[in-house]
ROSEKOL-828660 format. One line per 3 residues: number of its first residue (from 1); for each residue x, y, z of N, C-alpha, C. Coordinates in steps of 0.001 Angstrom, whole numbers, plus 500000, padded with zeros to 6 digits. Example, Ala and Ser with C-alpha at 12.3 -4.5 7.8 and 13.67 -1.06 7.14 Angstrom:
! ROSEKOL-828660
1 = 513190,494310,507800,512300,495500,507800,513200,496700,507800 ~ 512850,497750,507080,513670,498940,507140,512900,500030,507870
END
This chain:
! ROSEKOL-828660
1 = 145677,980827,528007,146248,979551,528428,147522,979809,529236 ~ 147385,979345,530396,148608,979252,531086,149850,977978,531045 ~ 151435,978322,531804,151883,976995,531753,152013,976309,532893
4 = 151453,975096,532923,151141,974333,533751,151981,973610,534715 ~ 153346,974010,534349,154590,974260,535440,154812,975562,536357 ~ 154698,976489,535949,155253,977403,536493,153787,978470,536261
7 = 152880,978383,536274,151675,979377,536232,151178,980858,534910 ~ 152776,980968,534307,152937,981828,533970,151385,982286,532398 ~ 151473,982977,532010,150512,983404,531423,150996,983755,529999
10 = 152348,984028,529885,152420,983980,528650,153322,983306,527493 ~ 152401,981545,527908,152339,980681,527083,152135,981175,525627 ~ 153163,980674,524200,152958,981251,523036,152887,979885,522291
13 = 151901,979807,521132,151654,979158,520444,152999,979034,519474 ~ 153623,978093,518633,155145,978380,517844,154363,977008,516737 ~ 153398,975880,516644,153404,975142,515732,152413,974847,515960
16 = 151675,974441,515023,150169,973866,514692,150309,972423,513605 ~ 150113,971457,514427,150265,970174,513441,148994,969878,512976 ~ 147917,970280,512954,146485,969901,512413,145367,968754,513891
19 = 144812,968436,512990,143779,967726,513591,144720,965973,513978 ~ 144703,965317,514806,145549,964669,515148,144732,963142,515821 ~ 144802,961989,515584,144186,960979,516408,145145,960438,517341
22 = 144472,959401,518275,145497,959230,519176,146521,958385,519096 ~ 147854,958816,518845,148841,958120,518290,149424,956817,518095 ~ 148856,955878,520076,148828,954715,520354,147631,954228,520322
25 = 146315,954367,519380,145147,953677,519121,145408,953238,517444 ~ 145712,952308,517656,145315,951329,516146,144215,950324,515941 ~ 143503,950870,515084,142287,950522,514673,142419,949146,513494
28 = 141577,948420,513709,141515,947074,513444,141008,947011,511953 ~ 139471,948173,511814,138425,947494,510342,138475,949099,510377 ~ 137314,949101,509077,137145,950134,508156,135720,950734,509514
31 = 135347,949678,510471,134440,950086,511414,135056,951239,512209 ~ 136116,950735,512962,137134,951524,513832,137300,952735,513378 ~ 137845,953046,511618,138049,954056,511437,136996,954839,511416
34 = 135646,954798,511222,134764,955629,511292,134730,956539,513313 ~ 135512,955369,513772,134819,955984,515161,136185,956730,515541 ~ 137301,956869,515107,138652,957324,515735,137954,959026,515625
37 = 138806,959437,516600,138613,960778,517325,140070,961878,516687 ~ 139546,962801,516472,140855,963935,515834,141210,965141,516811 ~ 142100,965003,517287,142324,966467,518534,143375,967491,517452
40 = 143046,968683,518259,144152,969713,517450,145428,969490,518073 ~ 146519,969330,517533,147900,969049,518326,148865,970392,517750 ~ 148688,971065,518765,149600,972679,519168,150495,972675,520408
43 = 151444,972996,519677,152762,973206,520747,152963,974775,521556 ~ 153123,974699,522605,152871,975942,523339,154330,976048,523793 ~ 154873,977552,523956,156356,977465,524955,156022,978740,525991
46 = 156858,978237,526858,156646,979173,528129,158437,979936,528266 ~ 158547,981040,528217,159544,982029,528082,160432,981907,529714 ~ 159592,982090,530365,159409,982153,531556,160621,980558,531955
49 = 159552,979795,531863,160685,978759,532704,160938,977596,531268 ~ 160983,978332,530069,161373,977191,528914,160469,976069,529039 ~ 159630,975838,529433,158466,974860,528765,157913,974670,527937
52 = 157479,973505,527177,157049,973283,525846,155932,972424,526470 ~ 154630,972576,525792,153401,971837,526449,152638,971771,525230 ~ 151617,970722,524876,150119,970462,524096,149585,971881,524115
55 = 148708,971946,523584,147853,973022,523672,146098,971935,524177 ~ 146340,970860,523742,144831,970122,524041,145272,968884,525123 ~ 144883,968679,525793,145485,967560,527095,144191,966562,527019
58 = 144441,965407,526227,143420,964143,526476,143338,963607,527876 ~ 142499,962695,528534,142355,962097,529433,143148,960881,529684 ~ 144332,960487,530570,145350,959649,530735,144889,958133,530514
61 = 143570,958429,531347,142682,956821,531573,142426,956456,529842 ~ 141674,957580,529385,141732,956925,527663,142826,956049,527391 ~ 144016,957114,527561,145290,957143,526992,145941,955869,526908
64 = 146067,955400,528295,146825,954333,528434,146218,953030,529372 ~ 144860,952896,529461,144889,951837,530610,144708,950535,528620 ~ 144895,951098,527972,144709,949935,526913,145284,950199,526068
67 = 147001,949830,525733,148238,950411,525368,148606,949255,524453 ~ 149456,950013,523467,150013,949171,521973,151689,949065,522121 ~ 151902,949899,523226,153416,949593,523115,153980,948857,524162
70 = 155334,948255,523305,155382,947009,524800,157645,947131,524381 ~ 158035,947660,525180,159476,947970,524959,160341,947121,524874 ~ 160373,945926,525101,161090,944887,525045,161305,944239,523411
73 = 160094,944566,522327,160408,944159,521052,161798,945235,520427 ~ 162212,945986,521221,163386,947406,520628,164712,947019,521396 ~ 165398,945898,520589,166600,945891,521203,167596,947043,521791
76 = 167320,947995,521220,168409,949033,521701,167437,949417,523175 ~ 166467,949554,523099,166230,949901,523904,166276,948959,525400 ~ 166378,947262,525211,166701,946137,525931,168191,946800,526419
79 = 169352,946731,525600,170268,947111,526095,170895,948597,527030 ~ 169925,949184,526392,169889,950863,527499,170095,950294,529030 ~ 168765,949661,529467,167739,949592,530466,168963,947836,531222
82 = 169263,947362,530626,170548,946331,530734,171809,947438,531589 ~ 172299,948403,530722,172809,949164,531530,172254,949872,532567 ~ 171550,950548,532459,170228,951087,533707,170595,949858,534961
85 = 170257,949375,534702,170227,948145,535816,171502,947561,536346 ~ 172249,947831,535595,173598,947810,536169,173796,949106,537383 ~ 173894,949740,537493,173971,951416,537477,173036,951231,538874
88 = 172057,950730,538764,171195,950501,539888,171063,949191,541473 ~ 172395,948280,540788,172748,947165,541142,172827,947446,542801 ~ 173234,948378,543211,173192,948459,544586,172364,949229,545302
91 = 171106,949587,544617,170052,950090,545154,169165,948461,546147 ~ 168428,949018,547205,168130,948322,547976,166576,947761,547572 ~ 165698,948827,547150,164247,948712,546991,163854,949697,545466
94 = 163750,949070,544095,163588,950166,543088,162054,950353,542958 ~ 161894,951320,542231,160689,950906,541948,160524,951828,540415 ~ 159669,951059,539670,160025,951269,538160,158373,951713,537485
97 = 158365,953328,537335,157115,954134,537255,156416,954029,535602 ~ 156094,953220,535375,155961,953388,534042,156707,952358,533292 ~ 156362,951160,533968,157282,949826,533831,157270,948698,532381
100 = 156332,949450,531811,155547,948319,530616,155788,947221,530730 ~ 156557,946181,529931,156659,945166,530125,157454,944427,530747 ~ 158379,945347,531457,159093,944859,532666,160665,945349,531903
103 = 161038,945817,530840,162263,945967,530443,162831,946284,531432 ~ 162780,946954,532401,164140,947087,533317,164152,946293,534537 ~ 162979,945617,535090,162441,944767,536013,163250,943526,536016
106 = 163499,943164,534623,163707,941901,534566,165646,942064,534611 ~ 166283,942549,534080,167906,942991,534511,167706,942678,535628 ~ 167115,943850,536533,167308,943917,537816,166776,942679,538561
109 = 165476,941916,538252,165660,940345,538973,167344,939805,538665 ~ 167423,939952,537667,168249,938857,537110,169960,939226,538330 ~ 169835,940568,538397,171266,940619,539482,170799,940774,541189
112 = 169347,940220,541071,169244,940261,542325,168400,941459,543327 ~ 168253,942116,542725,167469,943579,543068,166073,943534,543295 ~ 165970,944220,544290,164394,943891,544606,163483,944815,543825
115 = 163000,944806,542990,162252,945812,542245,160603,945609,542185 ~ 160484,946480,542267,158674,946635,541429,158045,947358,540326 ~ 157143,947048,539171,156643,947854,538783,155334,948589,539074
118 = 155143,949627,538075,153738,950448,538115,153574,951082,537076 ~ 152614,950133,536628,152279,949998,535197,150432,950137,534674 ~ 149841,951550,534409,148335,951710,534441,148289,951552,533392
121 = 148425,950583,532253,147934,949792,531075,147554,948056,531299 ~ 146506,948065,531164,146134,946336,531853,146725,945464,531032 ~ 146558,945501,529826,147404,944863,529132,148866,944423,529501
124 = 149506,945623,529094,150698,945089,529221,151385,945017,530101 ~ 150879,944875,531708,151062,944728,533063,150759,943385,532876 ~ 150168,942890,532685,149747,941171,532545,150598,940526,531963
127 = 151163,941190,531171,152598,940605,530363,153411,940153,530925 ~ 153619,941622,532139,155324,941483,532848,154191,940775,534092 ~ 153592,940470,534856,153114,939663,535554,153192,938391,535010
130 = 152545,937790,533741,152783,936381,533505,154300,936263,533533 ~ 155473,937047,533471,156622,936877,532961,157619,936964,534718 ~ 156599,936721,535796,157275,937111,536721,157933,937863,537334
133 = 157513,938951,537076,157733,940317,536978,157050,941560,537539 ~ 156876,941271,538746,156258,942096,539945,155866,943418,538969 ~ 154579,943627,538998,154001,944881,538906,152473,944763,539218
136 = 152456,946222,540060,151233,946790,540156,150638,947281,538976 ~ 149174,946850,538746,148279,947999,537898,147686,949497,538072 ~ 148061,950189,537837,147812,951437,538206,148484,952363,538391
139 = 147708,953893,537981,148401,955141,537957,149277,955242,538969 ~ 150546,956281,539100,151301,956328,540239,150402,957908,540704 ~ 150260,957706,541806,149612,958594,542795,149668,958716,543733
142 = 149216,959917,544802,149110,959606,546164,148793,958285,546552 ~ 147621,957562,546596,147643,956946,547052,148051,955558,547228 ~ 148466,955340,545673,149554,954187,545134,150919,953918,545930
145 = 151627,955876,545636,152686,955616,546473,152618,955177,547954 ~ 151333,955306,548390,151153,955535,549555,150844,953580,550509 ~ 150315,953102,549075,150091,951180,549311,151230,950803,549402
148 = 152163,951401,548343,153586,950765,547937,154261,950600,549753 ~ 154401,952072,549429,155114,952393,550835,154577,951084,551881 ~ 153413,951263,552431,152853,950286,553304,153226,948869,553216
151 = 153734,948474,552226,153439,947092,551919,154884,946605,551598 ~ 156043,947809,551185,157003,947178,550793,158059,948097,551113 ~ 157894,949204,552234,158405,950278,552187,158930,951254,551685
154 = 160212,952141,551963,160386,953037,551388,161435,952682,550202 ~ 161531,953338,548574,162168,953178,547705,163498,954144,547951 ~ 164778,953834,548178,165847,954551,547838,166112,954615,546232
157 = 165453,954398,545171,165832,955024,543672,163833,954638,543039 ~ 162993,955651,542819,162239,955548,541794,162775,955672,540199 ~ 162062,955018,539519,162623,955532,538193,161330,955759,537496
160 = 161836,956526,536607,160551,957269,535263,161117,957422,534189 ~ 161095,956097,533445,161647,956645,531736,160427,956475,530977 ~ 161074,957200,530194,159632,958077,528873,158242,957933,529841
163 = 158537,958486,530726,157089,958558,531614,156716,959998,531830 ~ 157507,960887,532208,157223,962259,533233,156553,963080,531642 ~ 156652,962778,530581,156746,963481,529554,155041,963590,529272
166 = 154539,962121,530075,152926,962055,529287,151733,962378,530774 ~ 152922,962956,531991,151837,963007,532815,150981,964368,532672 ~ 149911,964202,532840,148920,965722,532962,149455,966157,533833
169 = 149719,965503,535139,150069,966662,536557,151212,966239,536973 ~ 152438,966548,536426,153414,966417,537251,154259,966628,538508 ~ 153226,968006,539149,153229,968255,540180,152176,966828,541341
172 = 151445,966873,540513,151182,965067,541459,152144,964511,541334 ~ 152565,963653,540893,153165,962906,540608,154975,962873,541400 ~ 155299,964216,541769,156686,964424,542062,155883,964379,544032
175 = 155094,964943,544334,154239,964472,545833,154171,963483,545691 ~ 153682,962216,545119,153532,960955,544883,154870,960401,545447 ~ 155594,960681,544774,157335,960342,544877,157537,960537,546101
178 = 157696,961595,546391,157885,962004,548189,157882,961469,548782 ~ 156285,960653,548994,155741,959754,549901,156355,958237,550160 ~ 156632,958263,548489,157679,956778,548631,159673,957024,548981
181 = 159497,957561,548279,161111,958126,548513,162049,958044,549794 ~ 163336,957136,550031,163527,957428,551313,164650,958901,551626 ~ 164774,959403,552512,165128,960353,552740,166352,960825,551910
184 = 167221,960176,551253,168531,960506,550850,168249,959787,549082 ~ 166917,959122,549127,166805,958303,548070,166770,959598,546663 ~ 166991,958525,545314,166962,959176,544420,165789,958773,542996
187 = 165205,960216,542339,164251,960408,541691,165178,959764,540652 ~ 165034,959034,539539,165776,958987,538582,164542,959208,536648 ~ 164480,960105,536365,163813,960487,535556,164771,960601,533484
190 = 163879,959778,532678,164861,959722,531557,163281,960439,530969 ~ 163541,961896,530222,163156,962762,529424,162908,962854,527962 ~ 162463,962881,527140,162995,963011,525575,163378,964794,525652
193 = 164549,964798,525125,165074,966624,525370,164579,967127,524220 ~ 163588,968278,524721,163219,969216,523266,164368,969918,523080 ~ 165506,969729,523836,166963,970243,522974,167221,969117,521664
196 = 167146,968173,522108,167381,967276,520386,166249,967571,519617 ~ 164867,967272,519732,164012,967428,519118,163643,969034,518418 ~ 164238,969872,518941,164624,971324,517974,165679,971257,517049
199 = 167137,970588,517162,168313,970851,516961,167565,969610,515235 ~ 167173,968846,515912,167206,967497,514730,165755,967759,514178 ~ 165257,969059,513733,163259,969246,513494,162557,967963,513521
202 = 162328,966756,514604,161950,966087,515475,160808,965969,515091 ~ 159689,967060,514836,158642,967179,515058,157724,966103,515219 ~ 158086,965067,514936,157244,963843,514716,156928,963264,516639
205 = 157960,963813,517308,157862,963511,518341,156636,964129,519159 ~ 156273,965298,518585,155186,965942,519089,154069,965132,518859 ~ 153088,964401,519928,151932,964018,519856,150915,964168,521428
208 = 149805,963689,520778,148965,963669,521949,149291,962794,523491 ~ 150257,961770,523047,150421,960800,524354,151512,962085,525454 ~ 152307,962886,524688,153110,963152,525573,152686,964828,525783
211 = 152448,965480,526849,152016,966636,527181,153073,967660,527398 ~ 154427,967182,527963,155334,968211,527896,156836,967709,527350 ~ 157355,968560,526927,158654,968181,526267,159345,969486,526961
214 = 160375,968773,527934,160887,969709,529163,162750,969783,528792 ~ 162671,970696,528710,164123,971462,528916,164932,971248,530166 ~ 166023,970880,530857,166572,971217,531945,165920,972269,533083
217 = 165969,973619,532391,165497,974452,532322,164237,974598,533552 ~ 163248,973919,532628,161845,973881,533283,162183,972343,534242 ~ 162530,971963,534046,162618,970793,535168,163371,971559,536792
220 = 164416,971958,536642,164718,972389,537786,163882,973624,538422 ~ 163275,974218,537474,161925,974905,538302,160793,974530,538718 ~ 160774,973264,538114,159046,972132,538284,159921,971882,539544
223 = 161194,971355,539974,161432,970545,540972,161511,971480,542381 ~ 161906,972797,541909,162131,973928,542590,161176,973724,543819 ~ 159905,973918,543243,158376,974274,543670,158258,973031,544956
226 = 159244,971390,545039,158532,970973,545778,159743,970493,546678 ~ 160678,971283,546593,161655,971141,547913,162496,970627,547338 ~ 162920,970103,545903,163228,969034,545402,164419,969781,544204
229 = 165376,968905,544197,166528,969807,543724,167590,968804,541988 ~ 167929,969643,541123,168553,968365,540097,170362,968076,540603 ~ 170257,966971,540933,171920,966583,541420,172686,966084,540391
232 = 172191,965370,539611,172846,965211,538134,171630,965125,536828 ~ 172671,965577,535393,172086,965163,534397,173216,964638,533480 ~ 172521,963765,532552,173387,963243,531684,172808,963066,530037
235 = 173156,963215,529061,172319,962797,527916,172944,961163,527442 ~ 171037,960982,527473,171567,959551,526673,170754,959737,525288 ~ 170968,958275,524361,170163,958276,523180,168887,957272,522742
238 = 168239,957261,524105,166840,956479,523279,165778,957711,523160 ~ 165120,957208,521961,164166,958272,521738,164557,959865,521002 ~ 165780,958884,520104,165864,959939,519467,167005,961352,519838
241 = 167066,961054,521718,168165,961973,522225,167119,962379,523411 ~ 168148,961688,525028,167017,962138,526268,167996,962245,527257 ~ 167209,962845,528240,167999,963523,529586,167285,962465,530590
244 = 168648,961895,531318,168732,961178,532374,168811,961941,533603 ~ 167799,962328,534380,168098,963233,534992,168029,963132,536701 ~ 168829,963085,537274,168681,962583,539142,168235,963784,539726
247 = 167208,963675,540313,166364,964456,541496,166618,964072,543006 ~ 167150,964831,543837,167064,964379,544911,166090,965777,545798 ~ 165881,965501,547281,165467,966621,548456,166448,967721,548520
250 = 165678,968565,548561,166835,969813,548775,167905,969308,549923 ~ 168905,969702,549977,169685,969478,551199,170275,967975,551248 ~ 169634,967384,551030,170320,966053,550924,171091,965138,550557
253 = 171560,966220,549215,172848,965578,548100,173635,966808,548307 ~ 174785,966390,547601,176071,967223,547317,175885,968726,546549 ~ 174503,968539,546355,174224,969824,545061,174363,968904,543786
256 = 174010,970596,542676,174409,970315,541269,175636,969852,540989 ~ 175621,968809,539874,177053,968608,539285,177239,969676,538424 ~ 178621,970211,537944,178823,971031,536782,177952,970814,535673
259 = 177845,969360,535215,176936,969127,534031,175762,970309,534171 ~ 174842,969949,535343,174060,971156,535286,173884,972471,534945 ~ 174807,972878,535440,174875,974284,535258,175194,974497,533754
262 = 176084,973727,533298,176366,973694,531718,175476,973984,531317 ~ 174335,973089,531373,173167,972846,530362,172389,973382,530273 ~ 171757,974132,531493,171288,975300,531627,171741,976578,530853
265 = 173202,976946,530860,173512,977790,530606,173278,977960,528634 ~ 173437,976179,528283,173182,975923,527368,171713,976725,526859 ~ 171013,976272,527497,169585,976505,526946,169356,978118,527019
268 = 169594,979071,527988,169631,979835,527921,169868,980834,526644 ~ 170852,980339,525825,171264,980642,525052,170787,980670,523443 ~ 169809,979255,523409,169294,979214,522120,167982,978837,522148
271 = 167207,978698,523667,165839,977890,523854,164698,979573,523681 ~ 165005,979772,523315,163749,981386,522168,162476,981182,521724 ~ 162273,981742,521385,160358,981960,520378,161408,982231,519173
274 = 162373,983045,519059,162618,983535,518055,163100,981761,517124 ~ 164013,981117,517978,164398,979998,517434,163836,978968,516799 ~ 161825,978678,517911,160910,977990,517927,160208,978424,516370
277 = 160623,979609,516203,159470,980118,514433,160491,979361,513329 ~ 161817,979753,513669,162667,978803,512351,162517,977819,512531 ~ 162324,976883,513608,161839,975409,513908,160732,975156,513098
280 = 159391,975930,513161,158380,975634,512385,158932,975861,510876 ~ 159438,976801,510162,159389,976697,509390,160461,975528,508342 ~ 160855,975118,509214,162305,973836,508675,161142,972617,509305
283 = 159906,972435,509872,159148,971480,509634,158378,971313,508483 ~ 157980,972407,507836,157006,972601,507109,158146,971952,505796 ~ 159008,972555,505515,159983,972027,504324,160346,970709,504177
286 = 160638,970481,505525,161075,968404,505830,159904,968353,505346 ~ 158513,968226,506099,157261,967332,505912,156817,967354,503853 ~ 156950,968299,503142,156932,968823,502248,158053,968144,501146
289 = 158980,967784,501632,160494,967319,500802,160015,965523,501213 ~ 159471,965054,502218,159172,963406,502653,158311,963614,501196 ~ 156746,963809,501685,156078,963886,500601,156283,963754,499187
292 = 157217,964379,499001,157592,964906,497372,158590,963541,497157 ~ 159206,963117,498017,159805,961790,497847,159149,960652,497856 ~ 158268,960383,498681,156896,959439,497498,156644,959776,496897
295 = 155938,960663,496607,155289,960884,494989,156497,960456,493933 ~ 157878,960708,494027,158810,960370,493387,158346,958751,493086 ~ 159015,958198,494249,159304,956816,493974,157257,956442,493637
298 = 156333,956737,493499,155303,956384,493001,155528,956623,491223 ~ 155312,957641,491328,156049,957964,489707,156308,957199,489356 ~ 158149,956369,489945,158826,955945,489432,158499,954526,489491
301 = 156942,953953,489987,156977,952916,489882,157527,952085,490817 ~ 157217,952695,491613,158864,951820,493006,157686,951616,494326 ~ 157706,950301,494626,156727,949719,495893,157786,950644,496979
304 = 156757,951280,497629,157371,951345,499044,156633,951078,499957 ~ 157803,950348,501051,156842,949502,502545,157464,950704,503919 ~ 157883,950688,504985,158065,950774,506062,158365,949984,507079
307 = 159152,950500,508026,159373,949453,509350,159259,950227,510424 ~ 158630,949979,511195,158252,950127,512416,157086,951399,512378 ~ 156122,950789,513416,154718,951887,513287,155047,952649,515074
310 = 156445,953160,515588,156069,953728,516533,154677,954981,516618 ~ 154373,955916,517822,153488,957010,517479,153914,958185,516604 ~ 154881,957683,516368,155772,959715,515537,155071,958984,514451
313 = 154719,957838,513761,154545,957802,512310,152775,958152,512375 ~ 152009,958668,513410,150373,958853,513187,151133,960561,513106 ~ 152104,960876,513600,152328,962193,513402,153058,963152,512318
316 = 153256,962423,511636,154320,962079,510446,153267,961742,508898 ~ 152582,961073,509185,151829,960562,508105,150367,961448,508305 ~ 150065,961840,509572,148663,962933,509178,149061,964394,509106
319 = 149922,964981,509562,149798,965711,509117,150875,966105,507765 ~ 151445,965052,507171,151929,965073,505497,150911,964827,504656 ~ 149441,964153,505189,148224,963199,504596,149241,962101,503670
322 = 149724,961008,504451,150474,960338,503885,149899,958884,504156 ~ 149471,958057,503385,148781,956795,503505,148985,956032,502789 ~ 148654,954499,502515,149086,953607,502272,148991,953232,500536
325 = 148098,954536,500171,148732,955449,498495,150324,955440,498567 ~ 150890,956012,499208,152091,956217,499472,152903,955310,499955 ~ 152468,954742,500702,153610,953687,501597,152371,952272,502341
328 = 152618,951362,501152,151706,950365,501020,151217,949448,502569 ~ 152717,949416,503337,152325,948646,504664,153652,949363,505488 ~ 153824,948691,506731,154855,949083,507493,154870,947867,508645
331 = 156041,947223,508767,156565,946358,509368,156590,946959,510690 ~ 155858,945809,512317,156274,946087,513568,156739,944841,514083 ~ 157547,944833,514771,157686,943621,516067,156938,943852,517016
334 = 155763,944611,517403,155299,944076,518467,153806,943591,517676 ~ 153809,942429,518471,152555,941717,518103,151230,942107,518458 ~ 151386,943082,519456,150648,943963,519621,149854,945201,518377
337 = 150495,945208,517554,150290,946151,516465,149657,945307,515313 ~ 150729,944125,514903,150476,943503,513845,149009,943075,513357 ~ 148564,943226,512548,147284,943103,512102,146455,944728,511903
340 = 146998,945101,512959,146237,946940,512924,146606,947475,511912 ~ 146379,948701,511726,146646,950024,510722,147065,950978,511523 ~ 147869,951721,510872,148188,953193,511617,147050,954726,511616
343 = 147058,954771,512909,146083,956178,512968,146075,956840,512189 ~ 144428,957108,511859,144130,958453,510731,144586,958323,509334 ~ 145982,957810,509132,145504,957426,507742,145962,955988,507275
346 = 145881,955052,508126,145622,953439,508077,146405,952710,507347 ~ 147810,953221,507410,148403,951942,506504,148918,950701,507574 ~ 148368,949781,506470,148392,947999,507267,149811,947935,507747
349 = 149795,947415,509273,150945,946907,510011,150777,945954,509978 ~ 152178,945132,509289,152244,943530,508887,154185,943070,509976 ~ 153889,941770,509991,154966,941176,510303,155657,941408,509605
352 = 157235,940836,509775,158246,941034,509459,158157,940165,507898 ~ 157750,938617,508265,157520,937909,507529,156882,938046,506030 ~ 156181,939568,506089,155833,940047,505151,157007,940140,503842
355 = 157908,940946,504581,158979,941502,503141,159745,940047,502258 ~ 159063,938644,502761,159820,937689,502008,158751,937587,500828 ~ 157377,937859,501252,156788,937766,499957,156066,939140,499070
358 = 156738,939755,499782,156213,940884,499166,156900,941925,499163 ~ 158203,942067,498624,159461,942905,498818,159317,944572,498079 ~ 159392,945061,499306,159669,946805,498414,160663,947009,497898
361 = 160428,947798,496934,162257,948938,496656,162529,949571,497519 ~ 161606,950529,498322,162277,951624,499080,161848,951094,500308 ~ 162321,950856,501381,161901,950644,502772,162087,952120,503408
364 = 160812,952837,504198,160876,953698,504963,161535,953459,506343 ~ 162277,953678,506932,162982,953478,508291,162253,954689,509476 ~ 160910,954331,509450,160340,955276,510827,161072,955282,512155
367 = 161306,953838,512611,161923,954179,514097,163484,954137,513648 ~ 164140,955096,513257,165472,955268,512226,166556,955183,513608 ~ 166104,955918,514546,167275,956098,515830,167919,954560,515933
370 = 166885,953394,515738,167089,951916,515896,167751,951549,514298 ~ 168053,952737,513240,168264,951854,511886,169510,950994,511740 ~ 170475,951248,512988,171467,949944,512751,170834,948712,512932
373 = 170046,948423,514020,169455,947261,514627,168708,946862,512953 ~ 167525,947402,512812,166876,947630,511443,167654,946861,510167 ~ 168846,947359,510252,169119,947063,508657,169886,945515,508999
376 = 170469,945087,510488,170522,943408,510272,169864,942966,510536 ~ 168375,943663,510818,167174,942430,510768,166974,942508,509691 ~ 166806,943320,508201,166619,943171,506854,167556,942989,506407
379 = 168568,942464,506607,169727,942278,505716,170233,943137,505031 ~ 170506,944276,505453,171517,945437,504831,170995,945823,503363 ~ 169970,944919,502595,170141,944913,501416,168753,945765,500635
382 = 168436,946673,501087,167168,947080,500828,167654,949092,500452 ~ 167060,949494,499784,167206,950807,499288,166244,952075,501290 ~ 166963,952167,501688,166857,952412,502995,166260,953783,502495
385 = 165450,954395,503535,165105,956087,503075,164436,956500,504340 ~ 165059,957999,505119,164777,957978,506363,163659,959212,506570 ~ 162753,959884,506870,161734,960442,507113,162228,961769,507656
388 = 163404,961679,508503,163442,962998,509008,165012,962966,509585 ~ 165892,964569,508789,165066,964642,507606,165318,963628,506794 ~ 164537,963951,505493,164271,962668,504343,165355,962293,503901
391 = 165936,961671,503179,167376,961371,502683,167357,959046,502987 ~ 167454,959477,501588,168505,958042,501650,169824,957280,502083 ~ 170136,956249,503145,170455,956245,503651,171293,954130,503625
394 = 172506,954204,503947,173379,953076,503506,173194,952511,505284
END
């Protein structure tokens, strides 16, 4: 197996999470579950240019033209993309790669900005369309960028948050850009950093939707390859901890900021195989110590529910074999979910409305990065307990 950035050949296997379903498919009946599909989910790293990749790459069209997530129910994440759009206020033409339901579309109407999305989930493109909210359906590609361009010209700022992470070919995709891009314009790309997701054993972040989890590192060598250069980076915190990262044409910006070079120099330093084996083995202990903390509060007689069914919890709960033995339901805001079960091992996603009649002791806090937001939508008053690592939490 090679890595699919940089060619190199000696891609090394560092974690094996088991047999895995697809993280954003929630299945409805006891029918569904007979038909859900199990991939092996293996993490690969490349020495060479610090890449972290799948070892099994599903088909995108599966993936996402019929999607469960819709970003606008995640206040923190409303307010990120609020700033985003500030930040972008004097861009002329945006265009927003991976737009879901318009979270950043709609800021930017609101100060005036001409924006578009491109959004290959039908669903939830229909959303930000009923909501007035310019978006195209469909993959970004040659020839997408290539309508855009025609029809609305050239973009001085693309953006890609939590997008570049789930493409199969990102070398498409950065040609794609090109084509729309105006000459001085800027790539603006937000990452999840497998620097947090090592530092914090993350692992839950590892799934089938997302194919690479990129380092600085490997980004400025993916960008290397197509003339294309990093002019700034910055860390922000959705998702746990991500890199905001500006791409421009070689030659066309000022260069690297210092940040860059920092961060690089950063990674250099601790991004290893040797580092990646203590990583596995401080997963195996978290996943092992969660576990042992239900069985506790089962013991002890203690209902436990959950809140929020992002995809880390199909990754989190199959390979702990953790199910609704364990953790009876789990609370989502998107209505999109509600009524489903979580992949592979099916515990019922209920409304919020649930915990008035049916109150746990222990509430699991899955999407925890959001647990301030979390605990004043439950009223502070619930025995909180966080997954990773495990620990109870005020």
């Amino acid at each position: 197996m090679k890595c699919a950035l940089c060619d190199s050949l000696a891609l090394t296997e560092f974690l094996d999470l088991g047999k895995q379903p697809l993280a954003n498919k929630y299945p409805t009946s006891a029918a569904e579950f007979e038909r859900e599909d199990f991939f092996p989910l293996t993490m690969h790293f490349c020495p060479s240019c610090k890449n972290v990749q799948l070892g099994t790459m599903i088909s995108r069209q599966r993936m996402f033209e019929d999607y469960y997530y819709l970003s606008s129910v995640n206040r923190g994440l409303v307010r990120h993309f609020e700033g985003l759009a500030k930040e972008l206020s004097r861009s002329n033409f945006v265009v927003d790669v991976g737009s879901n339901d318009g979270i950043l579309l709609k800021p930017l109407k609101e100060l005036g900005v001409r924006a578009l999305g491109v959004e290959p989930s039908i669903n939830v493109s229909k959303i930000a369309n009923d909501a007035g909210l310019e978006t195209v359906c469909s993959f970004f590609d040659g020839p997408a960028a290539a309508s855009i361009e025609k029809k609305y010209g050239k973009s001085d700022a693309i953006v890609a948050s939590s997008v570049f992470t789930h493409l199969d070919n990102p070398h498409e995709f950065i040609e794609a850009a090109a084509v729309l891009l105006a000459p001085a314009g800027r790539l603006i790309i937000e990452v999840e950093y497998i620097g947090n997701i090592l530092s914090h054993i993350q692992y839950e972040r590892f799934y089938l939707d997302r194919i690479f989890y990129y380092s600085l590192t490997s980004l400025r060598a993916l960008f290397a390859r197509h003339a294309m250069e990093i002019a700034d980076v910055e860390k922000i915190e959705p998702h746990g901890g991500s890199l905001r990262v500006t791409v421009q044409r070689k030659g066309e910006g000022s260069g690297a900021s210092a940040r860059v070079a920092e961060l690089i120099a950063e990674e250099d330093g601790w991004l290893t195989l040797e580092q990646l084996k203590k990583f596995k083995a401080e997963v195996d202990t978290q996943t092992q110590a969660f576990r042992a903390a239900l069985e506790g509060f089962k013991k002890s007689g203690l209902l436990v529910g959950g809140y929020g069914a992002p995809a880390r919890v199909s990754t989190i709960c199959n390979f702990g074999h953790i199910g609704p033995e364990l953790i009876e339901f789990t609370v989502d805001d998107s209505p999109l979910k509600q009524g489903r079960f979580t992949p592979g091992t099916h515990i019922p996603i209920v409304k919020a409305s649930h915990l008035e009649t049916r109150r746990p002791d222990v509430l699991v806090v899955f999407a925890y990065e959001y647990f301030a937001d979390i605990k004043v939508k439950t009223g502070g008053s619930y025995r909180y307990f966080l997954p990773i690592p495990p620990r109870e939490i005020q």
